[in-house]
Biopython code that builds the backbone (N, CA, C, O; Angstrom):
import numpy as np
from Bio.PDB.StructureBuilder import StructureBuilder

atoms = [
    (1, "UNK", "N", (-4.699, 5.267, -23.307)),
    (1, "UNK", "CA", (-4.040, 4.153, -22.655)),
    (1, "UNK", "C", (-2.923, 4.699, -21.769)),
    (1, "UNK", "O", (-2.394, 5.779, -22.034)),
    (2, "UNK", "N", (-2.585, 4.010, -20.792)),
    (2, "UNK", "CA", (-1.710, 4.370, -19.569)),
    (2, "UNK", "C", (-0.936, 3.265, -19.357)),
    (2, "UNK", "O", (-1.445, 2.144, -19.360)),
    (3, "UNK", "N", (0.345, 3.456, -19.156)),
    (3, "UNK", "CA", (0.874, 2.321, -18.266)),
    (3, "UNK", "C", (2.100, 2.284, -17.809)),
    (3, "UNK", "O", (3.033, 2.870, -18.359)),
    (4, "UNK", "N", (2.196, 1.637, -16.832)),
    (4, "UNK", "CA", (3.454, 1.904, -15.961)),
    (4, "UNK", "C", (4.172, 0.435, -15.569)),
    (4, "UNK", "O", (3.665, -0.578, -16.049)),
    (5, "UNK", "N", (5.116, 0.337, -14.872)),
    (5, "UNK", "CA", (5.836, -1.121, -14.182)),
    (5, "UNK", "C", (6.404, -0.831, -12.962)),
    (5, "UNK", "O", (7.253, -0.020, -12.593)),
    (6, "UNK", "N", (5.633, -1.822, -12.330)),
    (6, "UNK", "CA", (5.754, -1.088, -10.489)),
    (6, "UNK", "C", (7.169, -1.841, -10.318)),
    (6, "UNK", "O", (7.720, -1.672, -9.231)),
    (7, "UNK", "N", (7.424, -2.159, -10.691)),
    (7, "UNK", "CA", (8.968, -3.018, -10.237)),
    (7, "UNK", "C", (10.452, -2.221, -11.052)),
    (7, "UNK", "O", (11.535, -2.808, -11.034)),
    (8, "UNK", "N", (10.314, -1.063, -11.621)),
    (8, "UNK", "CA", (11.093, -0.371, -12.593)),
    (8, "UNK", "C", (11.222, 0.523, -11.532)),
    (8, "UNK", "O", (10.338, 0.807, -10.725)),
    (9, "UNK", "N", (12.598, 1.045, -11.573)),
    (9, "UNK", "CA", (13.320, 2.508, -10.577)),
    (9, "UNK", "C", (13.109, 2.341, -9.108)),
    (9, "UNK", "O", (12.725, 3.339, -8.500)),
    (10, "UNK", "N", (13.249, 1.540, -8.629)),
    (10, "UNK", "CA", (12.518, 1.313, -6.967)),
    (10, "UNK", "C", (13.530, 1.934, -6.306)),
    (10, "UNK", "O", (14.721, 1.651, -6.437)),
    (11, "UNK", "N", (13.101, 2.736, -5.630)),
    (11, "UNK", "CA", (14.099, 3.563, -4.627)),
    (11, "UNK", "C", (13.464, 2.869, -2.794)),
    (11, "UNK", "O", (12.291, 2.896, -2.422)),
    (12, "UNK", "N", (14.290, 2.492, -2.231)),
    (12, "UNK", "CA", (13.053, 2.569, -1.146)),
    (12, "UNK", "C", (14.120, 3.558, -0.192)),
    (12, "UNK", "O", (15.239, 3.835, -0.623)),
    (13, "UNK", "N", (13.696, 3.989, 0.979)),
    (13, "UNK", "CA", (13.708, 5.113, 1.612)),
    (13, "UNK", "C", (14.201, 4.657, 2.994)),
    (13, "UNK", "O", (13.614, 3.703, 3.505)),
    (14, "UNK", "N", (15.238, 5.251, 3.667)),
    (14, "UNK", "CA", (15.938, 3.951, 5.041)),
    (14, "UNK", "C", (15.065, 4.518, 6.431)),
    (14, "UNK", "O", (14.997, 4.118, 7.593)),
    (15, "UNK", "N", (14.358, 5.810, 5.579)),
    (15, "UNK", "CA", (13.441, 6.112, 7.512)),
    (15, "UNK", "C", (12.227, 6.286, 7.280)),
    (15, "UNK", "O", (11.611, 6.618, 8.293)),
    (16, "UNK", "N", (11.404, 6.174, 6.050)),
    (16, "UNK", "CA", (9.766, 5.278, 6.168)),
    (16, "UNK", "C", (10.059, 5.165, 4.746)),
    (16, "UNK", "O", (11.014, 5.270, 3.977)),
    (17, "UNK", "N", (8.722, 4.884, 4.738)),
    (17, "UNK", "CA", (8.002, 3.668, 3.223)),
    (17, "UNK", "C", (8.223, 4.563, 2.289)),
    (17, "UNK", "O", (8.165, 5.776, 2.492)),
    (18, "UNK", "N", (8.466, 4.085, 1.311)),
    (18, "UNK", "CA", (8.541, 5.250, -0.056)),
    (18, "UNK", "C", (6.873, 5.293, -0.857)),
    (18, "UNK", "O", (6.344, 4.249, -1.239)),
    (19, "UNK", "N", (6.416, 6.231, -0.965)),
    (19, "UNK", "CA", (5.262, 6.415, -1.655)),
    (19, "UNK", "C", (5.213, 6.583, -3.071)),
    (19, "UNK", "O", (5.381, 7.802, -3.104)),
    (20, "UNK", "N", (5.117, 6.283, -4.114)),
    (20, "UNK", "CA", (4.595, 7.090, -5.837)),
    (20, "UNK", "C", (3.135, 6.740, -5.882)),
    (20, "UNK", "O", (2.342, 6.054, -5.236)),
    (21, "UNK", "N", (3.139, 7.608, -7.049)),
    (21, "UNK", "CA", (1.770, 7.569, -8.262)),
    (21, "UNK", "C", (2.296, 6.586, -9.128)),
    (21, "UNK", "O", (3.526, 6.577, -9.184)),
    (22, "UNK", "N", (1.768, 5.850, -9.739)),
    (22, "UNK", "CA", (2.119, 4.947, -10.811)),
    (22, "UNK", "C", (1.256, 5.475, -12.242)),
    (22, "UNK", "O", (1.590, 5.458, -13.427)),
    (23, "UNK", "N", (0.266, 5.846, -11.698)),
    (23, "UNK", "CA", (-0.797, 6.716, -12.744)),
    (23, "UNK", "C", (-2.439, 6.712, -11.811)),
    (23, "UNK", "O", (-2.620, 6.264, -10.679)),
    (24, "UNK", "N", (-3.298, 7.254, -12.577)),
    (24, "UNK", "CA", (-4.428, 7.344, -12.283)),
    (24, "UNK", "C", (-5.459, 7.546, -13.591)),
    (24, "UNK", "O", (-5.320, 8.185, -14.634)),
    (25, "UNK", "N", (-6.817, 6.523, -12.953)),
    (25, "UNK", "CA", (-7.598, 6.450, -14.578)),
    (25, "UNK", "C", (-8.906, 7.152, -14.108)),
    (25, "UNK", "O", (-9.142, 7.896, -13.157)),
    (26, "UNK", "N", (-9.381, 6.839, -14.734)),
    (26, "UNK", "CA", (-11.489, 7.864, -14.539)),
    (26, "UNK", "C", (-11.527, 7.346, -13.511)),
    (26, "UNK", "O", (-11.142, 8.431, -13.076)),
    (27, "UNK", "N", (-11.618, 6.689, -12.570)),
    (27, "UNK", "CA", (-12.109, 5.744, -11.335)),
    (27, "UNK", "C", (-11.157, 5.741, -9.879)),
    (27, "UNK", "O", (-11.614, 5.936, -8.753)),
    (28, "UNK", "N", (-9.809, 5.484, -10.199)),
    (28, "UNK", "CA", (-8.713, 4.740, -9.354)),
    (28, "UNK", "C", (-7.478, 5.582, -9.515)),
    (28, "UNK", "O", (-7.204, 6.067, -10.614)),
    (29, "UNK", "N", (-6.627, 5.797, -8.322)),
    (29, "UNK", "CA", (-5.392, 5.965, -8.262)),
    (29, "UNK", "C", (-4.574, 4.829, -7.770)),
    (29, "UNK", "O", (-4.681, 4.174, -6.733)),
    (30, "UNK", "N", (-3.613, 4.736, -8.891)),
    (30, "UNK", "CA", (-2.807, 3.296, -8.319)),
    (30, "UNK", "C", (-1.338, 3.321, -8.141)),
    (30, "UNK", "O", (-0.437, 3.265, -8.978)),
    (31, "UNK", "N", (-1.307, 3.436, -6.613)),
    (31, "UNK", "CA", (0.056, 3.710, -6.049)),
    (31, "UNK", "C", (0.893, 2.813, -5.808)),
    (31, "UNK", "O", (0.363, 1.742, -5.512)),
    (32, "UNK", "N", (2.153, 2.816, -5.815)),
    (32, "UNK", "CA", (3.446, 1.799, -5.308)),
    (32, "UNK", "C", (3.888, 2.442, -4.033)),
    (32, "UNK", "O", (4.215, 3.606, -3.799)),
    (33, "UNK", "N", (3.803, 1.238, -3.164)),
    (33, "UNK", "CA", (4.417, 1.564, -1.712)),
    (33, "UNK", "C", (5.706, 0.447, -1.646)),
    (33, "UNK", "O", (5.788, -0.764, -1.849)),
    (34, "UNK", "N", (6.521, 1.357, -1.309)),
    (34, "UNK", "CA", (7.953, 0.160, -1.561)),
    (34, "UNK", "C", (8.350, 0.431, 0.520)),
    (34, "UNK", "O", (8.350, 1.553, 1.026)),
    (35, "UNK", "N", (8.574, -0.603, 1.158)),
    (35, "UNK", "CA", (8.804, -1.002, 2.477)),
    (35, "UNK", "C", (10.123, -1.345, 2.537)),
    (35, "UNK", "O", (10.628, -1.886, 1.553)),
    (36, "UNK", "N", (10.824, -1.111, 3.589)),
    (36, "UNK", "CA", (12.361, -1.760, 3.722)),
    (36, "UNK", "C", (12.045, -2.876, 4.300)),
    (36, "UNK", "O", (10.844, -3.117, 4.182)),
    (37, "UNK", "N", (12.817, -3.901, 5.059)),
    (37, "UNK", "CA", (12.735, -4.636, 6.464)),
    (37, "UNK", "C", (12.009, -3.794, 7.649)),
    (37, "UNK", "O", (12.606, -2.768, 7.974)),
    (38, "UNK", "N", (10.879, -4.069, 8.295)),
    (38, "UNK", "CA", (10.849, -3.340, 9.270)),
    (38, "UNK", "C", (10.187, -2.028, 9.656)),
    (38, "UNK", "O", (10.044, -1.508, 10.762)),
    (39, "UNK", "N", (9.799, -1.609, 8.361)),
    (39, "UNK", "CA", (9.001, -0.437, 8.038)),
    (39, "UNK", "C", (7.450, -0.469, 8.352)),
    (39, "UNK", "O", (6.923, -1.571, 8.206)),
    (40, "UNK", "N", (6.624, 0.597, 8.771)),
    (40, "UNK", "CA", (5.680, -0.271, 9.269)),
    (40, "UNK", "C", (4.705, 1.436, 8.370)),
    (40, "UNK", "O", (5.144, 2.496, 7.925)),
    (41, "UNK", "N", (3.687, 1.007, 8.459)),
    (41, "UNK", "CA", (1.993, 2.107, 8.253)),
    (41, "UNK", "C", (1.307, 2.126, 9.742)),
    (41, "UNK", "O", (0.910, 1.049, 10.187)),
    (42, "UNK", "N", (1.208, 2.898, 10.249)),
    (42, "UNK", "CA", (0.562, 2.673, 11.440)),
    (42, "UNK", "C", (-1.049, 2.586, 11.070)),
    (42, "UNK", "O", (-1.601, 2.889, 10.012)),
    (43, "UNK", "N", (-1.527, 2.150, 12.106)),
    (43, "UNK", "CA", (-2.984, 2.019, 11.908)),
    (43, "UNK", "C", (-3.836, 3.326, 11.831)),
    (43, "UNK", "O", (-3.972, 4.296, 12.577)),
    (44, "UNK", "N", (-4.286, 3.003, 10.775)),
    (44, "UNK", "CA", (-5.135, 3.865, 9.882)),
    (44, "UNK", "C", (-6.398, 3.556, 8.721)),
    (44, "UNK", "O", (-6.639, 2.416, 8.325)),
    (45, "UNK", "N", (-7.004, 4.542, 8.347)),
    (45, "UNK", "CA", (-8.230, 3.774, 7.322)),
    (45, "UNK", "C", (-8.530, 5.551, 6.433)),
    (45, "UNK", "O", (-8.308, 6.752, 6.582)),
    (46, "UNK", "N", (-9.128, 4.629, 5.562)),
    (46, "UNK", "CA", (-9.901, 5.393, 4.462)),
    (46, "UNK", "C", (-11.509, 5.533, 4.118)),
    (46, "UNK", "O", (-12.280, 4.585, 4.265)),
    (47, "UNK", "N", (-11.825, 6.524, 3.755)),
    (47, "UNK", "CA", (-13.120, 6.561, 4.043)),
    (47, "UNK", "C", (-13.929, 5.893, 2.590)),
    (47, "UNK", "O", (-15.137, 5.859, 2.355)),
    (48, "UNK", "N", (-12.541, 5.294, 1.579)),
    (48, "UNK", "CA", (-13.535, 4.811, 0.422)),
    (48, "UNK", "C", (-12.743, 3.651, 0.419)),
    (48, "UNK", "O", (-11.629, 3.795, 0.923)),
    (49, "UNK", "N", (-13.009, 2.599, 0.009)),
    (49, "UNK", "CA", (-12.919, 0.873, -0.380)),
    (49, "UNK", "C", (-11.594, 1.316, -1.141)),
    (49, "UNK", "O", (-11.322, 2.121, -2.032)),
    (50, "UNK", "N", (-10.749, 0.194, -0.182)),
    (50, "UNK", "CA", (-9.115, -0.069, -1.462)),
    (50, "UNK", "C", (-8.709, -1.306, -1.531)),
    (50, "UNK", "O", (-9.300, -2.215, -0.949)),
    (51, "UNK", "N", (-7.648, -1.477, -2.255)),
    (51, "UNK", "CA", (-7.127, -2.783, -2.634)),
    (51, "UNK", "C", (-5.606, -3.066, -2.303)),
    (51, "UNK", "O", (-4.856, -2.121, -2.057)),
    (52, "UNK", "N", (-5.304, -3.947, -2.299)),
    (52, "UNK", "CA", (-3.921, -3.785, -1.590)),
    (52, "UNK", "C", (-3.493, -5.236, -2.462)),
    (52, "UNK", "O", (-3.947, -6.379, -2.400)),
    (53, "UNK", "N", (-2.465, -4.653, -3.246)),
    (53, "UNK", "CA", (-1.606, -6.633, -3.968)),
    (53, "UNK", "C", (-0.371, -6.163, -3.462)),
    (53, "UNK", "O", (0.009, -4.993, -3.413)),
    (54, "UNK", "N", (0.392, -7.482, -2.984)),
    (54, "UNK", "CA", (1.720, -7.913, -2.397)),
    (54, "UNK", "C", (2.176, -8.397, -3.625)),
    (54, "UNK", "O", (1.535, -9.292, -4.177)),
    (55, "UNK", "N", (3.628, -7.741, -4.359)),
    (55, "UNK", "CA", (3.976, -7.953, -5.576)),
    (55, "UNK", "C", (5.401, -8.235, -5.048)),
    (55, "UNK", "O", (6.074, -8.455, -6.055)),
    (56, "UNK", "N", (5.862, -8.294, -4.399)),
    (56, "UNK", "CA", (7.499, -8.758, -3.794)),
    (56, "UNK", "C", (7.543, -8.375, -2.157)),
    (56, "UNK", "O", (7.175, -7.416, -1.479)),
    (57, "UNK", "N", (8.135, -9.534, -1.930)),
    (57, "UNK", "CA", (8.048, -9.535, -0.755)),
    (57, "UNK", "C", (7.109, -10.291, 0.431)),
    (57, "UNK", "O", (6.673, -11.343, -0.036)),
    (58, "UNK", "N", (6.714, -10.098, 1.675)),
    (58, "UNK", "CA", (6.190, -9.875, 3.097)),
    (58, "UNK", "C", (6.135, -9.482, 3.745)),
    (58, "UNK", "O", (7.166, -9.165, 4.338)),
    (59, "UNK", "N", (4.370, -8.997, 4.434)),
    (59, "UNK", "CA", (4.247, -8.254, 5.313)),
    (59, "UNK", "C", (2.941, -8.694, 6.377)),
    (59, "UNK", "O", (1.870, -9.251, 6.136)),
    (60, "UNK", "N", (3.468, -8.245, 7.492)),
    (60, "UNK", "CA", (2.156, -8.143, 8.313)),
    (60, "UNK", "C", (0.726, -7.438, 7.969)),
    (60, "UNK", "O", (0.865, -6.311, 7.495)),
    (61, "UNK", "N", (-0.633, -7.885, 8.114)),
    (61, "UNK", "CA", (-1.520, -6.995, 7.409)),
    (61, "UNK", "C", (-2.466, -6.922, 8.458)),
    (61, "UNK", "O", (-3.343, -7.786, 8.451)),
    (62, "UNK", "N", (-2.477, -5.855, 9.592)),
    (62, "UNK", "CA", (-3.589, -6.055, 10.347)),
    (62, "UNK", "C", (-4.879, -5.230, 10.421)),
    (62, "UNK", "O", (-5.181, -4.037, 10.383)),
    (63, "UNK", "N", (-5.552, -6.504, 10.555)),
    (63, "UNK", "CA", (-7.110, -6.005, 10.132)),
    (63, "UNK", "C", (-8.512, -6.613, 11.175)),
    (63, "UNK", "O", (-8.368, -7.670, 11.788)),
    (64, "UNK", "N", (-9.061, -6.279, 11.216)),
    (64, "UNK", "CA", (-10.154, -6.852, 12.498)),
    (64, "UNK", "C", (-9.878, -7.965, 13.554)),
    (64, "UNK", "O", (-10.398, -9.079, 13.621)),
    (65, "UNK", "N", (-8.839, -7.345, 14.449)),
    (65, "UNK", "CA", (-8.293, -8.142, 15.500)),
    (65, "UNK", "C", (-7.621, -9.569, 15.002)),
    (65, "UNK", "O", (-7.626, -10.612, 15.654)),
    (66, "UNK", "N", (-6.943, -9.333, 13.465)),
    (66, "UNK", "CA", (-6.198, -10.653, 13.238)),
    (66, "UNK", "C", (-5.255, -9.581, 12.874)),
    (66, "UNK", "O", (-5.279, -8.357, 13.001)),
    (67, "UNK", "N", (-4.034, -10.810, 12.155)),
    (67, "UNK", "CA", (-2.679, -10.344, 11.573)),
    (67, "UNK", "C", (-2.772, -11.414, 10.625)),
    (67, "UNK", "O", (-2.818, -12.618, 10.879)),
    (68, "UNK", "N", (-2.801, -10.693, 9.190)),
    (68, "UNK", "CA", (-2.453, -11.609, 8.525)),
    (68, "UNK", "C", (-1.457, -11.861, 6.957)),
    (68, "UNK", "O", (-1.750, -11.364, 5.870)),
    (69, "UNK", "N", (-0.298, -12.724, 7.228)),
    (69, "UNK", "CA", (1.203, -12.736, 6.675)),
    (69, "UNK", "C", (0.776, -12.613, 4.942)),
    (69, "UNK", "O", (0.317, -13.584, 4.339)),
    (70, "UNK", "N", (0.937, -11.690, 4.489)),
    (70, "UNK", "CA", (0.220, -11.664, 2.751)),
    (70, "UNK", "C", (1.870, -11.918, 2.561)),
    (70, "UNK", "O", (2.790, -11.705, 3.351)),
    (71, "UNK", "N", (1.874, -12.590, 0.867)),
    (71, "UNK", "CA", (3.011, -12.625, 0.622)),
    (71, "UNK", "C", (2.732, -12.538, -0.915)),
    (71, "UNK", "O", (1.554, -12.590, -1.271)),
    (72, "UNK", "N", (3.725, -12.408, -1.863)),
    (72, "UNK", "CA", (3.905, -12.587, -3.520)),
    (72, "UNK", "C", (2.277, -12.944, -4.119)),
    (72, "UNK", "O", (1.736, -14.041, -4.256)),
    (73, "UNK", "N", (1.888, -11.916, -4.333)),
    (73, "UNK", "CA", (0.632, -12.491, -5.117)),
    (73, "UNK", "C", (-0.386, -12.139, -4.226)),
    (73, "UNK", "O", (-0.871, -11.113, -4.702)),
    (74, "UNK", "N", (-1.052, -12.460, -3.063)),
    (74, "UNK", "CA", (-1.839, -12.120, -2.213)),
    (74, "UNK", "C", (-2.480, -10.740, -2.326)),
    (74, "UNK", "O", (-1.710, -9.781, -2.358)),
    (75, "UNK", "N", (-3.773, -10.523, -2.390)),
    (75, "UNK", "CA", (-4.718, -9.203, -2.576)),
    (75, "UNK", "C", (-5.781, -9.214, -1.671)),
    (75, "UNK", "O", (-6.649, -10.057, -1.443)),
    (76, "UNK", "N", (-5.509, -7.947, -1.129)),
    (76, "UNK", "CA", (-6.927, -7.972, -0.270)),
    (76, "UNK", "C", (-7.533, -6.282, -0.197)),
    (76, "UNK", "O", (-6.919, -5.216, -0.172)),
    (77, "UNK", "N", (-9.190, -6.637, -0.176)),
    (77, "UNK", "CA", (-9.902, -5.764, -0.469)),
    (77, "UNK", "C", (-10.742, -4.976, 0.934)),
    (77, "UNK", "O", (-11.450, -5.593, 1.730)),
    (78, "UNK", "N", (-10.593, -4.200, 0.960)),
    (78, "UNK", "CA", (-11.290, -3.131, 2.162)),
    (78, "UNK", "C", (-12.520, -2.573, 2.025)),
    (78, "UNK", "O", (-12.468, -1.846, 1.033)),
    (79, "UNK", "N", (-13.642, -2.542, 2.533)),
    (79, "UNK", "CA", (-13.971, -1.148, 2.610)),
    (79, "UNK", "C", (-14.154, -0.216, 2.978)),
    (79, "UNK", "O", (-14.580, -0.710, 4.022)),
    (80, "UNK", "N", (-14.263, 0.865, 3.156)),
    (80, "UNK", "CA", (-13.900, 2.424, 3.604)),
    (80, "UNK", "C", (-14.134, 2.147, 5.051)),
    (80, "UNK", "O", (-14.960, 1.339, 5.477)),
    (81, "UNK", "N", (-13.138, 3.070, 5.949)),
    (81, "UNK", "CA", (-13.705, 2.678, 6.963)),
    (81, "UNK", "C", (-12.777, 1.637, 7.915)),
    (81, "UNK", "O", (-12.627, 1.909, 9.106)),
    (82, "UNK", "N", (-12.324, 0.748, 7.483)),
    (82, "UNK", "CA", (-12.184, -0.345, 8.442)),
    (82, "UNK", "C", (-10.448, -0.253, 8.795)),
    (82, "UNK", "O", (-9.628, -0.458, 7.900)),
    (83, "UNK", "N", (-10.135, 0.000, 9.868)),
    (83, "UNK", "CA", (-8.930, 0.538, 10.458)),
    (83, "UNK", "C", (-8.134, -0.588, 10.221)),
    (83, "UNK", "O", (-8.406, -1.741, 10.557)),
    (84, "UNK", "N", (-6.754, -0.052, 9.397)),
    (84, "UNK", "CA", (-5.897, -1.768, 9.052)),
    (84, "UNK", "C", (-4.235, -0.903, 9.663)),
    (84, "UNK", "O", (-4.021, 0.223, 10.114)),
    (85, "UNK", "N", (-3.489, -1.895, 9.432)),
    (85, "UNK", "CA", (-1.796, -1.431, 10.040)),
    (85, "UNK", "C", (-1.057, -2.325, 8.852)),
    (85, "UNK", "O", (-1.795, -2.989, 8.124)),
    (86, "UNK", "N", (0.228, -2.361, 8.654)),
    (86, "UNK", "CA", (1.478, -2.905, 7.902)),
    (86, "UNK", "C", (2.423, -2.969, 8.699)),
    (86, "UNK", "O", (2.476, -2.212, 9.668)),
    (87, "UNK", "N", (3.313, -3.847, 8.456)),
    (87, "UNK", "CA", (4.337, -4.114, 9.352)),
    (87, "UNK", "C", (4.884, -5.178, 7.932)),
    (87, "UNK", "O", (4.395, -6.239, 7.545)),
    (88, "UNK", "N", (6.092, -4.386, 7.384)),
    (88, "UNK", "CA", (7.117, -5.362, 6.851)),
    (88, "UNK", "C", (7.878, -6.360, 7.138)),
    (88, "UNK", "O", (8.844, -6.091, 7.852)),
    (89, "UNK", "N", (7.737, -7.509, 6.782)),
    (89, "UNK", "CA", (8.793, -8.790, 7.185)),
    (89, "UNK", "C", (10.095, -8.794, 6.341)),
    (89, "UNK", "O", (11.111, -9.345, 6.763)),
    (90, "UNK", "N", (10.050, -8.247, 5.294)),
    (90, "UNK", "CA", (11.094, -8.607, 4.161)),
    (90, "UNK", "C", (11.092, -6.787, 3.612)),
    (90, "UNK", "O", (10.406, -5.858, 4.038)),
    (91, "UNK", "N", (12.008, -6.804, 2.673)),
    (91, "UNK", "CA", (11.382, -5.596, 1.778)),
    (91, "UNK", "C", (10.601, -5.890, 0.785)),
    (91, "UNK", "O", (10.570, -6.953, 0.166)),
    (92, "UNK", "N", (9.693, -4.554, 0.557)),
    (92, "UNK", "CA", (8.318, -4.956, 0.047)),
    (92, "UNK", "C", (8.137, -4.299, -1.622)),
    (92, "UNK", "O", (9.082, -3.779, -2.214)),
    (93, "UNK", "N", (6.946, -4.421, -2.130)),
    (93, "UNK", "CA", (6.833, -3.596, -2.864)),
    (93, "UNK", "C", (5.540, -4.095, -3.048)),
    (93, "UNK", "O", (5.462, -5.285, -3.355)),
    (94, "UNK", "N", (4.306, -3.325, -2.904)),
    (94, "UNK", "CA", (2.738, -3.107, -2.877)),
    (94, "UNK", "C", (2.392, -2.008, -3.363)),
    (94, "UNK", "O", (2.746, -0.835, -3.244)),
    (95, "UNK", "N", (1.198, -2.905, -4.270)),
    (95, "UNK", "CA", (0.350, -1.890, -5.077)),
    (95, "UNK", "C", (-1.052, -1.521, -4.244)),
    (95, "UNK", "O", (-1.863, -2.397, -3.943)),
    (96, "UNK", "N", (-1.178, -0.531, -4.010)),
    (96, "UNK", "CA", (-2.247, -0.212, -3.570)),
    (96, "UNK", "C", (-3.132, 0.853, -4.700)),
    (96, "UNK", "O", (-2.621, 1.860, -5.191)),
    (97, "UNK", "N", (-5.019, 0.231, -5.069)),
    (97, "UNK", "CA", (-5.354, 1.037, -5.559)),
    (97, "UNK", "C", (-6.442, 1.486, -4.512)),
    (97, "UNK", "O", (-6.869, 0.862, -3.541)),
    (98, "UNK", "N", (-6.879, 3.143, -5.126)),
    (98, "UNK", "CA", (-7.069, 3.861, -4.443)),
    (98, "UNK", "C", (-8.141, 4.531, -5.407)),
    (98, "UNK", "O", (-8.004, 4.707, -6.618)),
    (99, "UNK", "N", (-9.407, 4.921, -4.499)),
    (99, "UNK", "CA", (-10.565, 5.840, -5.369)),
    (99, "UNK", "C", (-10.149, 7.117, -5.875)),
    (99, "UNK", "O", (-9.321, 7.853, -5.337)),
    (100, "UNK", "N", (-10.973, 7.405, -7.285)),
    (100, "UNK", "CA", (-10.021, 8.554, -7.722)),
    (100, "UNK", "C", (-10.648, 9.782, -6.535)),
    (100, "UNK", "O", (-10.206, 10.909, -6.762)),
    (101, "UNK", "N", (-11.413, 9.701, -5.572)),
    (101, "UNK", "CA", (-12.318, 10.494, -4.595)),
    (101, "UNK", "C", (-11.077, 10.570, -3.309)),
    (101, "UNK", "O", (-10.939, 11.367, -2.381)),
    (102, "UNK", "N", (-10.391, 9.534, -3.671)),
    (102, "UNK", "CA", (-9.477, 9.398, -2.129)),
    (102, "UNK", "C", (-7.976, 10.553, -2.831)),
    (102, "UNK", "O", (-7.556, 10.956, -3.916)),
    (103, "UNK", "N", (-7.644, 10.661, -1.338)),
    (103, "UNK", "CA", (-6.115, 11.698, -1.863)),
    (103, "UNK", "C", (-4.900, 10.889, -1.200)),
    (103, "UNK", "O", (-4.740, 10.479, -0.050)),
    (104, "UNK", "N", (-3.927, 10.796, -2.606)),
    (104, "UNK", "CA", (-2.519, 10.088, -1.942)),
    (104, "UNK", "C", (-1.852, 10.523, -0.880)),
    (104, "UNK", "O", (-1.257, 9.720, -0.162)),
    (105, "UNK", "N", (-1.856, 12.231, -0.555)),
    (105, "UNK", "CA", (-1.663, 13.453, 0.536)),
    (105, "UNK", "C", (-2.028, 11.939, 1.791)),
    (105, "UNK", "O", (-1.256, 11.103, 2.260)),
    (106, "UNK", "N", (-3.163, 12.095, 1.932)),
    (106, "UNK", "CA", (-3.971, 11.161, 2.815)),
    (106, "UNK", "C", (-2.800, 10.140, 3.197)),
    (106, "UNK", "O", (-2.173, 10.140, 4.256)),
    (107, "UNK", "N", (-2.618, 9.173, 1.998)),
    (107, "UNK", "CA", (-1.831, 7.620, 2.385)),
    (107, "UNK", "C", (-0.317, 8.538, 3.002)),
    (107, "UNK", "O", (0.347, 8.106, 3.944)),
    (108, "UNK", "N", (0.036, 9.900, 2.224)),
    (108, "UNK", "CA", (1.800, 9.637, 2.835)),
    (108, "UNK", "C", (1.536, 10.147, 4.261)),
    (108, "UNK", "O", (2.404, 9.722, 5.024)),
    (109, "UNK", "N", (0.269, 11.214, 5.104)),
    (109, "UNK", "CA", (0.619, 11.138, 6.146)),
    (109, "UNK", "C", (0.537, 10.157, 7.078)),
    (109, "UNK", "O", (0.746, 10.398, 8.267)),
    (110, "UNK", "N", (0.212, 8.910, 6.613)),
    (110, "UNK", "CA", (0.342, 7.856, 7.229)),
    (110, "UNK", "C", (1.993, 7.232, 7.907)),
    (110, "UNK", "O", (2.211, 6.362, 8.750)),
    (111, "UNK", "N", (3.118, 8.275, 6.964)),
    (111, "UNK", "CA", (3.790, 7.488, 7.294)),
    (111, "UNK", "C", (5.041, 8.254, 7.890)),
    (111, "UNK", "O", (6.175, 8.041, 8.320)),
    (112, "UNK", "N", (4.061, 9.364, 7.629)),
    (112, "UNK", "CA", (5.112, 11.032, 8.300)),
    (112, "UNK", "C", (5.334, 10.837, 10.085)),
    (112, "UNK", "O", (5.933, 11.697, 10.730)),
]
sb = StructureBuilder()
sb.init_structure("model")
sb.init_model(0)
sb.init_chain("A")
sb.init_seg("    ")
for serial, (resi, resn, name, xyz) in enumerate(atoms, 1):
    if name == "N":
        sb.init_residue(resn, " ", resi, " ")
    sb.init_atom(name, np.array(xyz, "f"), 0.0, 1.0, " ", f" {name:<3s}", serial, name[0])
structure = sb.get_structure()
C-alpha cells in the first residue's frame, strides 16, 4: 500500500510550475503540479494516454482548437499524442497521472 496527500507541503515556485512525484504503482506515475497565478505549460503532448484532476484552483486547458476553464474537481483524459497547453487563472494544484512507460524528466522539460 502507498499513499500520499497532494495538498500537504505545497511549495509553489515564483518562475515556473513546481513539479513532484507523489508516488508510483505497477501501472501509473502520479504527479502534483502546483501553478502560481499566471504560470503556464506550453504546448506539448505525450506519447501515452494521461489524466489530469483540478484539485484547487483554475486553469486554462487547451486542447483541439478549444480552451477549456477546468476548475475544483474537473478531470480530463488524453490520449497519447494529442498536443494540449495550461495557462493558470488562480493558483493551482493538479494531479496529473502518468504511464508507468512515460518519464516525469519528460513533464519538467515542459516547463524549463
Amino acid at each position: 500500500m502507498t499513499t500520499a496527500n497532494i495538498l500537504k507541503d505545497l511549495i509553489f515556485n515564483e518562475d515556473k510550475v513546481a513539479i513532484s512525484v507523489l508516488f508510483e504503482t505497477e501501472t501509473t506515475k502520479e504527479i502534483r503540479i502546483l501553478f502560481k497565478k499566471g504560470q503556464l505549460m506550453k504546448k506539448h503532448q505525450t506519447p501515452f494516454p494521461i489524466t489530469v484532476q483540478m484539485v484547487k484552483g483554475e486553469l486554462n486547458f487547451g486542447v483541439n482548437n478549444q480552451v477549456l476553464s477546468l476548475t475544483e474537481g474537473d478531470l480530463i483524459a488524453l490520449d497519447g499524442g494529442v498536443p494540449h497547453d495550461l495557462s493558470a487563472k488562480t493558483n493551482c494544484v493538479v494531479r496529473l497521472t502518468l504511464s508507468k512507460l512515460d518519464t516525469v524528466d519528460r513533464v519538467k522539460k515542459v516547463v524549463e
